[in-house]
C-alpha positions as CSV (number, residue, x, y, z in Angstrom):
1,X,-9.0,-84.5,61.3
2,X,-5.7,-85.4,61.9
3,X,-3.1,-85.4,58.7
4,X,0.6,-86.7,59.3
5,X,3.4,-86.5,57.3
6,X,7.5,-86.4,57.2
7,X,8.3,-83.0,56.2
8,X,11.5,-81.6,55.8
9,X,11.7,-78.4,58.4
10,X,13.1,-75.5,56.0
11,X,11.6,-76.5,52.9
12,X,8.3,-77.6,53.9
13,X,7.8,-75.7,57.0
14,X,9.4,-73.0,57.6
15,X,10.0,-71.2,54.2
16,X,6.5,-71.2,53.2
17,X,4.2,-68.0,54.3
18,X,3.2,-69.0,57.8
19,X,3.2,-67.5,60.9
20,X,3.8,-69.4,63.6
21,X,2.2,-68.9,67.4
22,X,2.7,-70.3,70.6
23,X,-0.5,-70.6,72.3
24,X,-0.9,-68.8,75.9
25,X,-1.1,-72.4,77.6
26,X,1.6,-73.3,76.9
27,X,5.1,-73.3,79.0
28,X,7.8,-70.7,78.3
29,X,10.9,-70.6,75.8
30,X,12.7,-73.5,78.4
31,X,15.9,-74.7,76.7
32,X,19.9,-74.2,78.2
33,X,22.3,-74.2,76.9
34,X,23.5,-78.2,77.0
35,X,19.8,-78.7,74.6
36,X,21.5,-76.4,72.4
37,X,24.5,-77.5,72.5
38,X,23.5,-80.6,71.9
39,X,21.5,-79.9,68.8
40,X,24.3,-77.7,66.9
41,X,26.7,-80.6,67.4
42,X,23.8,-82.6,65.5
43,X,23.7,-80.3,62.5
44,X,27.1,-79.7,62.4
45,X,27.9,-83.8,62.1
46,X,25.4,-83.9,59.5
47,X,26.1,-80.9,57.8
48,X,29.7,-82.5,57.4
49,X,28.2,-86.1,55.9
50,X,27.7,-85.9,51.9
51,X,24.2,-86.8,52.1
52,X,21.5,-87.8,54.4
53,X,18.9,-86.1,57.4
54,X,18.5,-85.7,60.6
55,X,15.0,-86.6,62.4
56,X,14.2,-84.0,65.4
57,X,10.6,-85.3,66.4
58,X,7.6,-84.5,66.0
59,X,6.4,-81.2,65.5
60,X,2.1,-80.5,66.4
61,X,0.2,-77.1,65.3
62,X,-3.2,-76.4,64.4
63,X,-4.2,-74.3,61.0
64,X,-6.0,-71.0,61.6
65,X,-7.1,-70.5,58.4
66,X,-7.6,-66.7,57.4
67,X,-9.4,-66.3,53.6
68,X,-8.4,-62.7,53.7
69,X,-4.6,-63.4,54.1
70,X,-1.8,-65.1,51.9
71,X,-0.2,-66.0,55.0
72,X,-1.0,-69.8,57.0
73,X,-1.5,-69.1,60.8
74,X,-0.4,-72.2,62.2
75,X,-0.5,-72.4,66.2
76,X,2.5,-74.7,67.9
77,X,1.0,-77.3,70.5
78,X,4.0,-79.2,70.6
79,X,7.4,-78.2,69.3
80,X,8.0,-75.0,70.2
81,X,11.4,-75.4,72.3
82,X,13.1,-77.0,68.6
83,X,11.4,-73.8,66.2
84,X,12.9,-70.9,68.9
85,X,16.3,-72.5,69.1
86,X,16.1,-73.2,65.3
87,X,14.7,-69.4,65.0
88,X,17.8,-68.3,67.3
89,X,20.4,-70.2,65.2
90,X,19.2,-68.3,61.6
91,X,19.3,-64.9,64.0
92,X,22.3,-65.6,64.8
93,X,23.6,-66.3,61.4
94,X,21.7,-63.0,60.3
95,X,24.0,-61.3,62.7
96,X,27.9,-62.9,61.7
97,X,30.2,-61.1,60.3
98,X,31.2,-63.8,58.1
99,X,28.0,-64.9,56.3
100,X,27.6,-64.2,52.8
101,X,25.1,-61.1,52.6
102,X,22.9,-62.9,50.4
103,X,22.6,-65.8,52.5
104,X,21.3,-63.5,55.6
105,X,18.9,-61.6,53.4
106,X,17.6,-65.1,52.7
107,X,17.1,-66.2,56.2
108,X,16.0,-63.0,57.4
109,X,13.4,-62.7,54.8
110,X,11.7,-66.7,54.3
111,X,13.2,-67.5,58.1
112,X,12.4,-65.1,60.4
113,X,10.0,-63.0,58.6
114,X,7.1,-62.8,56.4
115,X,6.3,-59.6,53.5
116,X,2.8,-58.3,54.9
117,X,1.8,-55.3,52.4
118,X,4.4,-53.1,52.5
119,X,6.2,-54.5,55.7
120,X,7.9,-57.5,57.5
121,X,6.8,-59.2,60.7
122,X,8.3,-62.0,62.0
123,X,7.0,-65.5,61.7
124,X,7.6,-66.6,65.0
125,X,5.5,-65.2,67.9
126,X,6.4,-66.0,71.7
127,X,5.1,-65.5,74.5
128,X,5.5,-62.5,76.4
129,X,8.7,-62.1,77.9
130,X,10.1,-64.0,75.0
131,X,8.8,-62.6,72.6
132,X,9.9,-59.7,73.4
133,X,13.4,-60.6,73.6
134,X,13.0,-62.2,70.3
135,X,11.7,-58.9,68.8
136,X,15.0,-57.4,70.1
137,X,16.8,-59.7,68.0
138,X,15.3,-59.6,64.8
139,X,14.8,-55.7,64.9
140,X,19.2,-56.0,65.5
141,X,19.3,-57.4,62.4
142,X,17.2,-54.8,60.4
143,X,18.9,-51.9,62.4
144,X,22.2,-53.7,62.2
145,X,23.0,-53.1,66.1
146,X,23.8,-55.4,68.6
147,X,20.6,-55.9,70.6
148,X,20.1,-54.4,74.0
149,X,19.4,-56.2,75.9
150,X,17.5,-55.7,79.7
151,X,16.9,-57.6,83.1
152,X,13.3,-58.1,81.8
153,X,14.3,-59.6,78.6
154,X,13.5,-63.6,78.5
155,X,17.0,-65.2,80.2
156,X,16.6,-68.3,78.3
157,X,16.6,-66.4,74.9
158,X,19.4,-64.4,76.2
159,X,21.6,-67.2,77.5
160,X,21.2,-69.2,74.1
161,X,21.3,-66.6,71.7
162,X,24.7,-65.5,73.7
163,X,25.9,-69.2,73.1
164,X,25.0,-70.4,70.2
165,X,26.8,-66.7,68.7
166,X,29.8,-67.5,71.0
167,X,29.7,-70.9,69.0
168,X,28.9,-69.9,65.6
169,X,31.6,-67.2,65.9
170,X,34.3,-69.6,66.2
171,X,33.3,-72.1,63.3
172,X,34.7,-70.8,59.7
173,X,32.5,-72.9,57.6
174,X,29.0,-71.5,58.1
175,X,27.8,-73.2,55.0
176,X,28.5,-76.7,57.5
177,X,25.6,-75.0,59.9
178,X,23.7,-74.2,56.9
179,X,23.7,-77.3,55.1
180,X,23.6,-79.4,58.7
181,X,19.8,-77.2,59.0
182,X,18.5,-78.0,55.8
183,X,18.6,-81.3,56.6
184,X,16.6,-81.5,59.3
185,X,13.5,-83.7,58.9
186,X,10.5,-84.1,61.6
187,X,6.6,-85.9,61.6
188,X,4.5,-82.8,61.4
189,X,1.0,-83.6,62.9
190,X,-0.9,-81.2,61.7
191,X,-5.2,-80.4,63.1
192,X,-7.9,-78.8,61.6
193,X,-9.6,-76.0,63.7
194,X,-12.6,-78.1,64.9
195,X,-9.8,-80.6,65.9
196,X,-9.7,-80.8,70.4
197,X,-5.7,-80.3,71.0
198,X,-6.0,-80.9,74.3
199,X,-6.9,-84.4,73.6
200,X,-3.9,-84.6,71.2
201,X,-1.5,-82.6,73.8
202,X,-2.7,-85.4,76.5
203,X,-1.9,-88.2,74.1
204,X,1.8,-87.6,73.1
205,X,2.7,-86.5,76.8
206,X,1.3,-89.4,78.3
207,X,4.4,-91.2,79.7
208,X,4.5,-87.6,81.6
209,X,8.2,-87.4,81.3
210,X,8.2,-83.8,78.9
211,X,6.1,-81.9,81.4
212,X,5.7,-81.3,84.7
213,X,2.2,-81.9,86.5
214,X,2.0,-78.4,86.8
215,X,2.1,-77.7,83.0
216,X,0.0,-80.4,82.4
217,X,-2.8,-78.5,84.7
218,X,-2.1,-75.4,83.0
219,X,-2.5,-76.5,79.7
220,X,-5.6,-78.3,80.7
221,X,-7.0,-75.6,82.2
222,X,-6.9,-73.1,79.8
223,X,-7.4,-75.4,76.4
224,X,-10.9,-75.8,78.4
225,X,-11.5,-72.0,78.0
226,X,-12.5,-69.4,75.3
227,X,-10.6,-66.7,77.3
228,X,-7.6,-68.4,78.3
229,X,-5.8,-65.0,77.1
230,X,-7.4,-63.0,80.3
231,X,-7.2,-65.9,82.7
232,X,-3.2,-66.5,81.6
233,X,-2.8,-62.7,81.8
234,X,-5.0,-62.0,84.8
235,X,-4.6,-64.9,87.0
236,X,-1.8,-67.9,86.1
237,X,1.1,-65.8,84.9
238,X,1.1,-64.2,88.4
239,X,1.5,-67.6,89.7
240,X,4.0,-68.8,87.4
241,X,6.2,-65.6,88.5
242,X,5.7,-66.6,92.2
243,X,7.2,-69.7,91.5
244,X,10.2,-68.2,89.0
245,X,13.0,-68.5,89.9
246,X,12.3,-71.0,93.2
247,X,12.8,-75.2,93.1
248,X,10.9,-76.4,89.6
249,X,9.1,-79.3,91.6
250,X,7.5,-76.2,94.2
251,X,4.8,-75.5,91.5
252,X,4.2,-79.4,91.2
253,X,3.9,-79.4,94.9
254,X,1.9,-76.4,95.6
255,X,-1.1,-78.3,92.9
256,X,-0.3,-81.6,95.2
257,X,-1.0,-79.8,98.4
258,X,-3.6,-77.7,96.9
259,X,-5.5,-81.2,95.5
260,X,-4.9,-82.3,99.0
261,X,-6.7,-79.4,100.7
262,X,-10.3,-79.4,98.5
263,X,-10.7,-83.2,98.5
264,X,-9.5,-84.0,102.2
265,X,-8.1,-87.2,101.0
266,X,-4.4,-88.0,100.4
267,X,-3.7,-89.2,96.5
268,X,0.0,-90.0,95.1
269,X,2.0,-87.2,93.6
270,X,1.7,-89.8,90.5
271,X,-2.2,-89.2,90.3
272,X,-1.7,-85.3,90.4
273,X,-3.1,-84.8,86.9
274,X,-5.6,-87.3,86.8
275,X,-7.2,-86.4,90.4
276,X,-7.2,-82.5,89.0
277,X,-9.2,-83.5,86.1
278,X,-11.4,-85.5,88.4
279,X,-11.9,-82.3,90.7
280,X,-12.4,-79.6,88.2
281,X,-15.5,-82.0,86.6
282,X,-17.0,-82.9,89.8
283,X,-17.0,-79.2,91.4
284,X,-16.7,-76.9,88.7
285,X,-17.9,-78.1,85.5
286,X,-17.2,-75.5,82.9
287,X,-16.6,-72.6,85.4
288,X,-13.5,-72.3,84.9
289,X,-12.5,-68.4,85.5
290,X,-13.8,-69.8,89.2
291,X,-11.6,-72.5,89.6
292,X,-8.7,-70.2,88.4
293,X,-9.3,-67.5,90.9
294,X,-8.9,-70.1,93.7
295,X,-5.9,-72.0,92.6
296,X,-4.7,-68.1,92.3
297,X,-5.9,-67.7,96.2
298,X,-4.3,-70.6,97.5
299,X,-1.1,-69.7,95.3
300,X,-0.5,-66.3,97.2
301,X,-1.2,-68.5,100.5
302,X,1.3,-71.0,99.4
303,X,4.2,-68.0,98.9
304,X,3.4,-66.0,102.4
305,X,3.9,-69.7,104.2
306,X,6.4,-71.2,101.8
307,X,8.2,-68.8,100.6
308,X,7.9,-66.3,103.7
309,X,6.2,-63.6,101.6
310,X,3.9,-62.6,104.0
311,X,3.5,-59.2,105.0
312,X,2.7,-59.0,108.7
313,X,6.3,-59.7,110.6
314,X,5.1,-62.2,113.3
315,X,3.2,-64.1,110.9
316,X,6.1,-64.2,108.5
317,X,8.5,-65.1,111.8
318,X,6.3,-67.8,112.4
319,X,6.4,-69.1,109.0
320,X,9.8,-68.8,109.0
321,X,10.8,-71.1,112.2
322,X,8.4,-73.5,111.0
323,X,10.3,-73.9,107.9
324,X,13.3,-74.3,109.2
325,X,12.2,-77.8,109.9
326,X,11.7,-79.2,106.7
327,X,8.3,-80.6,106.9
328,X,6.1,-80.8,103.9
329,X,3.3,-82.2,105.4
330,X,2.5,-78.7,107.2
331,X,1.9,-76.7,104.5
332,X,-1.4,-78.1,103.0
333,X,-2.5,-77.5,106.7
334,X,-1.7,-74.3,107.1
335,X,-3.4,-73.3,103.4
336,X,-6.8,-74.5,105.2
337,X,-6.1,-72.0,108.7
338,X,-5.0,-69.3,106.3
339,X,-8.1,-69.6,104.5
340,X,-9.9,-69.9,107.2
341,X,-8.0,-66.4,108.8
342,X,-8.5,-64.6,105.6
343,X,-12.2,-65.2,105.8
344,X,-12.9,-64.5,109.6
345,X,-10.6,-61.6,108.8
346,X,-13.0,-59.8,106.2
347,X,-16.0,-61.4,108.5
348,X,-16.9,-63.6,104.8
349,X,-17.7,-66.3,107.6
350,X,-19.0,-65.5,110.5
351,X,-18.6,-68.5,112.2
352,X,-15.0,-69.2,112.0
353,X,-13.5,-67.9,115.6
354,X,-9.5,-67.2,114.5
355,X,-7.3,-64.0,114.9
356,X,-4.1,-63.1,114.2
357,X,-2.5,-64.1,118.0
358,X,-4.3,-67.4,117.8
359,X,-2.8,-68.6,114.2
360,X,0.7,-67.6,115.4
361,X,0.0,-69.9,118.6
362,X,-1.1,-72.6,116.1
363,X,1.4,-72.1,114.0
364,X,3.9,-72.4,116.6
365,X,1.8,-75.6,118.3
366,X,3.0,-77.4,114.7
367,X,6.4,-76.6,115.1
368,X,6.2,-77.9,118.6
369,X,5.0,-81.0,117.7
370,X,7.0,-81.8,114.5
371,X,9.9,-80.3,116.3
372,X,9.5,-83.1,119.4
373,X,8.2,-85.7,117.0
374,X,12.2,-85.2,115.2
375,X,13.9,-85.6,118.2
376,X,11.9,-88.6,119.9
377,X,12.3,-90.3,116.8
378,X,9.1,-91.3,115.9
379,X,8.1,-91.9,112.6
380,X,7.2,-89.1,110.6
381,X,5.1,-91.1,108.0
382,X,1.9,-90.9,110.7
383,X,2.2,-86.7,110.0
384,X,0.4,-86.6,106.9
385,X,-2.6,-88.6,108.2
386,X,-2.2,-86.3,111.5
387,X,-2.9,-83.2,109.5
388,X,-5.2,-84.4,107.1
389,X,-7.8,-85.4,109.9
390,X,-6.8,-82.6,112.0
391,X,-8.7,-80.2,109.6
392,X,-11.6,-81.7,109.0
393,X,-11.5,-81.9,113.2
394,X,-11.1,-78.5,113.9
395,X,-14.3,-76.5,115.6
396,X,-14.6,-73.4,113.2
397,X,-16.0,-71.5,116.9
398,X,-13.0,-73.1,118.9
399,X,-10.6,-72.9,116.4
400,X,-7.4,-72.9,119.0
401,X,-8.8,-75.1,121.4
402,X,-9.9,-77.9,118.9
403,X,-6.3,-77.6,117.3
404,X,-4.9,-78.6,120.7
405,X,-7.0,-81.2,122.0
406,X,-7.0,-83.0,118.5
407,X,-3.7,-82.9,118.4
408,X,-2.4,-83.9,122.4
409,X,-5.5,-86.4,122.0
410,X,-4.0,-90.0,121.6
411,X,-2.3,-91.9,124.0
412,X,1.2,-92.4,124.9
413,X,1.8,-95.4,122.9
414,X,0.1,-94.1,120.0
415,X,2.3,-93.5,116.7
416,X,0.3,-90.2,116.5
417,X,1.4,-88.5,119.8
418,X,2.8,-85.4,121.1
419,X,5.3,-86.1,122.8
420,X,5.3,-85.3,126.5
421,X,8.1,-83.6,128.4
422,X,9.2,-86.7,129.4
423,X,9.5,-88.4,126.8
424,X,11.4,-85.6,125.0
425,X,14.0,-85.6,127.8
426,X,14.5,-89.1,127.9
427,X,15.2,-88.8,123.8
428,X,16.9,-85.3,124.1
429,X,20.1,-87.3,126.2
430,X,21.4,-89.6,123.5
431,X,19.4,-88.1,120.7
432,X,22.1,-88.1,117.8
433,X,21.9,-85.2,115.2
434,X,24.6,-86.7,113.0
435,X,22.5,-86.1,109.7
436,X,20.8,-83.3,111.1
437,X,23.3,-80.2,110.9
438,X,20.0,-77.7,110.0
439,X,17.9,-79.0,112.5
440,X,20.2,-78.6,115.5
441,X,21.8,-75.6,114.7
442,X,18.2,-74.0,114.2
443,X,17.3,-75.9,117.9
444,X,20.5,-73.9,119.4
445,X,20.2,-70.4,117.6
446,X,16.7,-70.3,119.3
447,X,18.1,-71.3,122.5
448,X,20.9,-68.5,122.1
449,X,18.4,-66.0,121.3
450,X,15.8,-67.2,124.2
451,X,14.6,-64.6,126.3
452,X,16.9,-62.1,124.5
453,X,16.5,-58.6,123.9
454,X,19.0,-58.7,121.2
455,X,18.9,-61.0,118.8
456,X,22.7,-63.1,117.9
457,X,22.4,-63.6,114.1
458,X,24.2,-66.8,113.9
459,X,24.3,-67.6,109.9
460,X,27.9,-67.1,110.2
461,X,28.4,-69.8,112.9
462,X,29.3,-73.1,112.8
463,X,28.4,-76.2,114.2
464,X,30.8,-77.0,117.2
465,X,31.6,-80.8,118.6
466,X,33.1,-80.3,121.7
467,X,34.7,-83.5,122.2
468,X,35.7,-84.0,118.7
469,X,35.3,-86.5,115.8
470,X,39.1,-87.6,115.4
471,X,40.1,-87.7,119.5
472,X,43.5,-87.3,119.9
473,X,45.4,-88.9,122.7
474,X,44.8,-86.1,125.2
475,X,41.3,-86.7,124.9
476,X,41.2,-90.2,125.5
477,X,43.2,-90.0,128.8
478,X,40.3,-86.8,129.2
479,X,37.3,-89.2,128.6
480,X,39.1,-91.7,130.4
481,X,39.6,-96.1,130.3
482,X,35.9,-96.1,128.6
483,X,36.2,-93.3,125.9
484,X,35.6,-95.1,122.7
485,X,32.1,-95.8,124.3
486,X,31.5,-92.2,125.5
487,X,32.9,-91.0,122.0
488,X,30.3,-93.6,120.0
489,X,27.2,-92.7,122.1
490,X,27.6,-88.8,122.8
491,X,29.4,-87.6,120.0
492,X,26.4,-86.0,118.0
493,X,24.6,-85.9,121.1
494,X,22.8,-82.5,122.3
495,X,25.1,-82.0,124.9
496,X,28.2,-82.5,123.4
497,X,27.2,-79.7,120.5
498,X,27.8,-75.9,120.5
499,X,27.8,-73.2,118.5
500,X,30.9,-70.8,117.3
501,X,32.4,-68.6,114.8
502,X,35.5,-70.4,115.5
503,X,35.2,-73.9,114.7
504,X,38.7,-74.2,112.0
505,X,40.8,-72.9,114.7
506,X,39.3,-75.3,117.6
507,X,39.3,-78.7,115.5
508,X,40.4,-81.2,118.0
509,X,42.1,-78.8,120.6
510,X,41.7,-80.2,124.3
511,X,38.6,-78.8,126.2
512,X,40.8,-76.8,128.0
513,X,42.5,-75.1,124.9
514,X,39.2,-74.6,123.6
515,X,37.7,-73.1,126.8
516,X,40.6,-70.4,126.7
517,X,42.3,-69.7,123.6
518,X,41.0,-66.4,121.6
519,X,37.8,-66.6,120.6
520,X,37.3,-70.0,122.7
521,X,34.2,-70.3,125.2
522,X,35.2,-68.0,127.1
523,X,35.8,-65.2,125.1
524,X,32.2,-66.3,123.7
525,X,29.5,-64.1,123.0
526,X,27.2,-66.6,123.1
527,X,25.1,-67.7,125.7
528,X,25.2,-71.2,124.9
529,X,28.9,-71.1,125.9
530,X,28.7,-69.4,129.3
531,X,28.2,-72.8,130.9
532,X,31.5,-74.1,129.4
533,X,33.7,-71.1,130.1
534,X,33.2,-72.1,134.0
535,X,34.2,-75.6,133.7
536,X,37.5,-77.4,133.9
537,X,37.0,-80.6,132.0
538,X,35.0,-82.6,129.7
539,X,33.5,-85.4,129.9
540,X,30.3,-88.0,130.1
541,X,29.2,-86.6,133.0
542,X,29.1,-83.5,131.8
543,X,27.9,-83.6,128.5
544,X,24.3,-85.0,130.3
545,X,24.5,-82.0,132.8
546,X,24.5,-79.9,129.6
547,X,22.0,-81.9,128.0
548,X,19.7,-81.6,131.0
549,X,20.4,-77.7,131.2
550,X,19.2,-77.7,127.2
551,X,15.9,-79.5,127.9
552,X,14.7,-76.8,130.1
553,X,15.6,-74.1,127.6
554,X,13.8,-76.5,125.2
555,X,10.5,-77.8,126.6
556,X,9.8,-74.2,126.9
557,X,10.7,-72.8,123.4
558,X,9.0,-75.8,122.3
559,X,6.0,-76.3,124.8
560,X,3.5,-79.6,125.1
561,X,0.3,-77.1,124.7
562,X,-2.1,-76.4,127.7
């Protein structure tokens, strides 16, 4: 049964003989350094005021009631990012040089620890990684040391503990922070043990704004388990560190894509939690170590495609070019064929004909038809329903040729083609790349490096207009009576674009100047500039010659499959 109450946070809470847990579910120690900022600015304005509190929220944790302990196990389902920064702020008072010495014996003993027999633990336990870090701390205060810290320390704990010392260092009046801290006030919510926290944990994050989707899953997931311990420790922590350090919506994508995969429909990224709910009742009931193991599966597919992790070098090359394009829609295709190849791989399916050389040629079949889908500008909305249907299409015994013919399969008009050669060359001419710097300096480095036996890295190299954006007057007698017309339509164009290591010394040099100052075309190392090193002028004529020379190079990077 529920029982709520205002409580004021040191007095009520925190000073009494509990121990307090955050469960394994839950997300890691996630606060920077602007939510604590912001929160010592709030107890220093009140600890300045002659009277009155300050209301941080609400604070939820179950009782774990222990009859052969004096101490109150209470476990934190909502709250924990306020208690650690709170927890920081008394370490770091412990650890001033300024603070009265009975004031830190207080904190350290009835804030950050609890008397068990003949010893002191702390009353705060992390998770993992942070609580380790936190042990660090509170160990420097016993031991008097500055704690040492290590790469594998928590960086959250280590950033704020850093800043809120750097700040508490410079204020004289510690008794402002300690008086702002006793007057904090929250709502503490607190359940019984037979009391469902998931159901509570659902109901004060239902606007969805505090978590991510990919938290919410998580904490779903293992509140529905007695051994959430093993399957956090075993299976989801490895996928949590796949995704450290990477975009925070990834994760939230990865369980869209993944949804996407096992129910072949498409939902909204809106629906993510609800359709997961939806899917774990209808296929796995209360199996839940099963369901686990999968999502884990997928998760190691989603790294060697998404993140390039994968160990065989043309299979990560492939992935790589692919992902140069920037298209989402891909990747909840390509978690079906890598299924699919890890299974006709360990013969777990017999009937699925697909080997390494054929999932490179259909991973390079996508490219090829995202790739020409870009540049004829049709409208990549269709792609998702493209790739959704192509899956289910696919003949597990003809897994290459079923990929092709469902994919060159609709007709020229249709919104769902592959565009042919001719269309791409008709597109390719006045195709304008204006907003598209990646994409057509990813088209030209794999042009440069065509054919090659030795690759040009061209990270270094810069996007190259060769009749300029600002034309100067030399230009327009160049481009001659109709130049504003020539400069509007092939400007971005294709043909008018290059690449160099150059580009701050050529700005808007004639063609000529260009062609033959030091490093200019001509001293080139490029291929792409051969053509322009044997030319004497620049113009609309030209720039569709060199368009029409790129096409070829193109259409056969790029091939409409056989």
């Amino acid at each position: 049964m529920l029982h709520v109450e205002k409580e004021n946070l040191i007095k009520d809470f925190m000073k009494n003989l509990d121990s307090f847990s955050i469960p394994i579910y839950q997300r890691d120690y996630s606060w920077d350094t602007d939510e604590c900022e912001e929160l010592l600015n709030d107890i220093i304005r009140i600890g300045g005021e002659e009277s009155g509190e300050y209301f941080i929220g609400t604070i939820v944790y179950q009782k774990h009631e222990d009859d052969s302990s004096s101490i109150s196990y209470k476990c934190i389902i909502d709250g924990q990012q306020r208690i650690t920064t709170i927890t920081l702020l008394f370490c770091c008072l412990c650890n001033l040089k300024h603070v009265n010495e009975d004031d830190k014996k207080d904190f350290y003993n009835h804030f950050l620890t609890n008397e068990i027999g003949s010893k002191r633990e702390k009353k705060l336990n992390l998770k993992s990684e942070d609580d380790k870090t936190l042990n660090k701390i509170i160990n420097s205060i016993s031991s008097n040391e500055e704690p040492n810290f290590s790469d594998g320390d928590s960086k959250n704990i280590v950033k704020n503990y850093n800043f809120l010392m750097e700040k508490l260092e410079k204020e004289d009046d510690y008794n402002l922070i300690k008086r702002g801290i006793y007057r904090l006030s929250f709502i503490s919510i607190s359940l019984n043990y037979e009391d469902n926290p998931q159901q509570i944990f659902e109901s004060l994050n239902a606007t969805g704004k505090d978590l991510n989707n990919s938290d919410k899953v998580r904490n779903y997931i293992l509140m529905s388990s007695e051994d959430q311990d093993n399957l956090y420790k075993n299976y989801w922590k490895n996928i949590e560190n796949g995704f450290e350090n990477k975009d925070e919506e990834d994760f939230d994508d990865f369980i869209y894509n993944y949804l996407i995969v096992k129910k072949r429909k498409l939902i909204e990224k809106s629906n993510i939690y609800r359709e997961f709910k939806l899917y774990k009742s209808e296929n796995y009931k209360d199996d839940i170590e099963s369901l686990v193991q999968d999502i884990h599966k997928y998760a190691q597919y989603y790294f060697k495609i998404v993140y390039e992790e994968e160990n065989d070098k043309d299979l990560r090359e492939a992935f790589h070019n692919l992902n140069q394009l920037s298209s989402k829609v891909t990747t909840r295709f390509l978690l079906s064929v890598y299924d699919d190849y890890e299974k006709a791989k360990d013969g777990s399916d017999l009937n699925i004909n697909l080997n390494k050389e054929d999932f490179i040629k259909i991973i390079k079949i996508t490219e090829s038809y995202i790739l020409r889908r870009k540049i004829c500008n049709i409208l990549a909305t269709k792609n998702k329903e493209v790739f959704l249907n192509l899956k289910s299409n696919i003949s597990e015994k003809r897994y290459l040729d079923s990929v092709i013919s469902n994919l060159t399969k609709y007709s020229k008009t249709n919104e769902k083609r592959f565009p042919s050669d001719d269309e791409l060359k008709k597109h390719l001419k006045k195709k304008r790349f204006d907003n598209s710097n990646k994409l057509i300096k990813y088209i030209l480095t794999c042009i440069e490096n065509y054919k090659s036996k030795e690759e040009i890295k061209t990270e270094k190299a810069t996007l190259e207009h060769i009749m300029p954006v600002k034309l100067t007057s030399e230009w327009k007698k160049d481009l001659g009576n109709n130049f504003e017309n020539v400069h509007e339509i092939y400007l971005d164009t294709i043909g008018n674009l290059t690449l160099t290591f150059y580009n701050s010394e050529m700005r808007n040099k004639s063609f000529t100047k260009k062609r033959d100052m030091d490093g200019g075309f001509k001293d080139s190392k490029l291929k792409l500039n051969k053509y322009l090193s044997n030319i004497d002028e620049w113009n609309k004529e030209e720039i569709i010659k060199r368009s029409e020379i790129l096409y070829e190079e193109i259409k056969e990077i790029w091939k409409y499959p056989e």
